[in-house]
N, C-alpha and C positions, 0 to 999 in steps of 0.2 A: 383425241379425247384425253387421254394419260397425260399427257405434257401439258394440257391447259390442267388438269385436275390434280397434280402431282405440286406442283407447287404450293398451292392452298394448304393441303394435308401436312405436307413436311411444316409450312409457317407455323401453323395450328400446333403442331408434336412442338416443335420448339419454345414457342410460348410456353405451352404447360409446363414441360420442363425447366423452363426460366420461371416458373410460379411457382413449382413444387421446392424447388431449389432454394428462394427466395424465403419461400415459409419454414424449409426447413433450417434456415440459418438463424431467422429469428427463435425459433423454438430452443433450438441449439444453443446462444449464445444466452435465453435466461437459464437456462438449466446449466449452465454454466456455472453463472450467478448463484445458481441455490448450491451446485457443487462446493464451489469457491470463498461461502458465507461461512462465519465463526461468531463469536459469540459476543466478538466487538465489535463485527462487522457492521455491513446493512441487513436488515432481517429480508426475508423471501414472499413478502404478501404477492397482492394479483398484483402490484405494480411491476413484477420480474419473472413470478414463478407458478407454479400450479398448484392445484389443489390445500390451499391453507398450510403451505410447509411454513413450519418455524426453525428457527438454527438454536431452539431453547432443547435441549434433549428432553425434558420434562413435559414440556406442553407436545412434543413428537409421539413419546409414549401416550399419554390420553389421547392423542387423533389416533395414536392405531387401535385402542383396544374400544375405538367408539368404531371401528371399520370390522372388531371381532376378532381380534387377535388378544391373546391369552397374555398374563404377566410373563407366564412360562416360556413365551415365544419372545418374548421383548429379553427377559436374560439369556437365551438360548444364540443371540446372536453379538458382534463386536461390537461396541460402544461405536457408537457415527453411523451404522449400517441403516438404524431406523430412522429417516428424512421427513416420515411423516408426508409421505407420496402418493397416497394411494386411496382408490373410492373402494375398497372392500377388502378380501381374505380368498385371492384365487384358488387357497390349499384346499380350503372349504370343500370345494369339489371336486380337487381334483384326482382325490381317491388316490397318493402317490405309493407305491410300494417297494421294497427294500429291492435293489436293483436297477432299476428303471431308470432311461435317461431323460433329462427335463430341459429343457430351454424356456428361458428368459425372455419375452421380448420386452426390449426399456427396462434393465434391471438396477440402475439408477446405481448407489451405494449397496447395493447387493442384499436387503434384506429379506426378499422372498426367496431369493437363491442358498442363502443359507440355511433357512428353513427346514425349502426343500432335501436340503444335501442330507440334513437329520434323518427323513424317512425315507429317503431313496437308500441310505447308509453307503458303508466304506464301497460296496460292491455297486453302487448306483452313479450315476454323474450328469451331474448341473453345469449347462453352459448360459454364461448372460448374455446379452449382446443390446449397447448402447454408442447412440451415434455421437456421445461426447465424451470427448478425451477427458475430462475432469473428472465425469463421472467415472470413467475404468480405471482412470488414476485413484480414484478414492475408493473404489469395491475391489481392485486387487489389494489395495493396500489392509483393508480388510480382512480377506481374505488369507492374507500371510498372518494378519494380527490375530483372526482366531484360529489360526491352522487348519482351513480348508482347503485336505489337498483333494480331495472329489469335485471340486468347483473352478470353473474357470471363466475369465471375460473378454469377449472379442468385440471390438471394434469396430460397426456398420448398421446399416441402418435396416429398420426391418420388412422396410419391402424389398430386399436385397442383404437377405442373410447370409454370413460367412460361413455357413454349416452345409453337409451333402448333403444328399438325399435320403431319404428313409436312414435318419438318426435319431430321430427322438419317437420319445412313448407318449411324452405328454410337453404340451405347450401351453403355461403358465405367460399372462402378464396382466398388469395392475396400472390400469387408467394410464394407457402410452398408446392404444391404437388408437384413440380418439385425436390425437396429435397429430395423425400421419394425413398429408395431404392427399391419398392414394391408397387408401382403405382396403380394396378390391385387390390391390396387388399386393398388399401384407397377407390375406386370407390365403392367396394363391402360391405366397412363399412357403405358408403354416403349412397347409398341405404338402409340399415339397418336400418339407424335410420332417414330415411325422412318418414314421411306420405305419404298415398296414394295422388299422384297428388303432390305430393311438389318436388321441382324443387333446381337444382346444379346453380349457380350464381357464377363463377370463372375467376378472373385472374390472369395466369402465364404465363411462360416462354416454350416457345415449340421449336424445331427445326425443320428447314425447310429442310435442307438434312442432312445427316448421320455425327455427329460430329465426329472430328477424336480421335482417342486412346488416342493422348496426351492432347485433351482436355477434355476425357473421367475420365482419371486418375486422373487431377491435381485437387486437394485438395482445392484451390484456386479457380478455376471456380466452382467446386461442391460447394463451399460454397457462391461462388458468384450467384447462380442462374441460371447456365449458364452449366457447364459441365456434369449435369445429365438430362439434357432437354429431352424428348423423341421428338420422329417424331410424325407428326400430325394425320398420318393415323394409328400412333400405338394408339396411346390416343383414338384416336375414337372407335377404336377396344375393346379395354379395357371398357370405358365406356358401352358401347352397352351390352358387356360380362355380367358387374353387373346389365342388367338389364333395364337401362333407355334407354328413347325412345326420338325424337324431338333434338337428337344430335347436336350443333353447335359447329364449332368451329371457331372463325374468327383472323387470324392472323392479328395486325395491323403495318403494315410496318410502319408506324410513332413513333413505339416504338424505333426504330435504334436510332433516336436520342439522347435516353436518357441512354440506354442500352450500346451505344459503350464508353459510358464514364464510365462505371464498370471495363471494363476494358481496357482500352487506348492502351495498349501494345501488346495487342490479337486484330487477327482481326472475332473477336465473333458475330458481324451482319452480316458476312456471313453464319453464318449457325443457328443463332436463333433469336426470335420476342418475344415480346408480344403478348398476344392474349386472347379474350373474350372467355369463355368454361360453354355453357349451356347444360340441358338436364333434362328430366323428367320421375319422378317413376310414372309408369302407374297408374290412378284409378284403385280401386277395381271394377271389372266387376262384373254379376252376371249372368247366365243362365238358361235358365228357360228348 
């Protein structure tokens, strides 16, 4: 029975991983592109990138402070860090405090990491971790340029993070787990490497009903943020799976706003939001 049925199973695993593979090199290689873009360049719409990035610094700053981020937070970090990446303001929730170590997941040009580094302070530490070498090449560079030495960025991908176990207090990321073709094992990383009691602080991109096939496919919305969205009752699911307890998830319909303009041609706020995505690794109990 094993030998007729072993074979099937390995074909199966291999595929998906030549699928997972396959999508993550396409995701890779436009974020690349939006790394790589300057201000003579080619600009970063959905025909390369995600979420409405422009390589105009100007038109970067009005998408973040439409996402809820303050003037204050826009000079607080190094010229180039804001990309203009992002479907919200993870800090929002996630309650950060002087101390405390934070992880990145897809910290892009590094501008929630520097943020973060503000209110974790000199005594706190920020690790980013993105799967594109452009990207780390331009959030260290960064990083030297506004002299964050509490912050650092490692290189991998995040359902297979380069961090141990029980290091972080809180896990910050901004419209990148909707990217990942393997969701369930990003959730299951986050837990890995949160300490007991430390808590998911996320905003992405979710769908509200079942996206259709051909926005399932297109290459273009998957890279926009948009055509790999999952449903909200599957995320929860997933989340829950790895583990964490006190699950939110809150869609904000005021994200359509900014979101329909990703992609103008699509009518993509019909079947997805922004949305705030909390949730916590249980304390260690003990029983007597």
């Amino acid at each position: 029975m094993s030998s007729c049925c072993t074979p099937n199973q390995n074909s199966h695993k291999k595929s998906d991983h030549a699928d997972h593979d396959e999508h993550r090199q396409q995701v890779r290689s436009a974020y690349a592109k939006v790394a790589n873009s300057n201000s003579e360049g080619e600009g970063c719409g959905i025909e390369s990138s995600c979420c409405g990035v422009s390589d105009d610094g100007e038109i970067n700053a009005l998408i973040s402070t439409r996402l809820g981020y303050s003037k204050d937070d826009l000079d607080n970090v190094p010229s180039g860090a804001d990309m203009g990446l992002g479907c919200g303001n993870p800090r929002a929730i996630a309650s950060l405090q002087p101390g405390e170590t934070v992880v990145d997941l897809g910290a892009g040009g590094g501008f929630d990491c520097f943020l973060a580094a503000h209110e974790v302070q000199e005594s706190g530490h920020v690790i980013g971790v993105d799967m594109t070498p452009d990207m780390l090449s331009k959030a260290r560079n960064n990083a030297t340029k506004g002299k964050f030495g509490n912050v650092e960025f490692r290189l991998g991908e995040i359902e297979f993070l380069p961090i141990a176990n029980d290091t972080a207090d809180v896990i910050i990321s901004n419209c990148v787990i909707n990217l990942s073709p393997n969701k369930a094992q990003v959730f299951k990383e986050a837990f890995r490497v949160l300490k007991a009691g430390g808590r998911l602080a996320i905003s992405d991109v979710v769908a509200t009903v079942e996206l259709p096939e051909a926005m399932r496919n297109s290459p273009e919305l998957i890279n926009g943020c948009m055509g790999n969205a999952s449903l909200v009752d599957d995320l929860q699911k997933m989340i829950e799976a790895a583990g964490f307890v006190d699950v939110k998830i809150e869609p904000k319909d005021e994200s359509k706003a900014f979101i329909r303009d990703w992609a103008p041609d699509h009518p993509v706020t019909d079947y997805v939001v922004s949305a705030s995505i909390e949730g916590v690794k249980p304390s260690t109990t003990c029983c007597g």
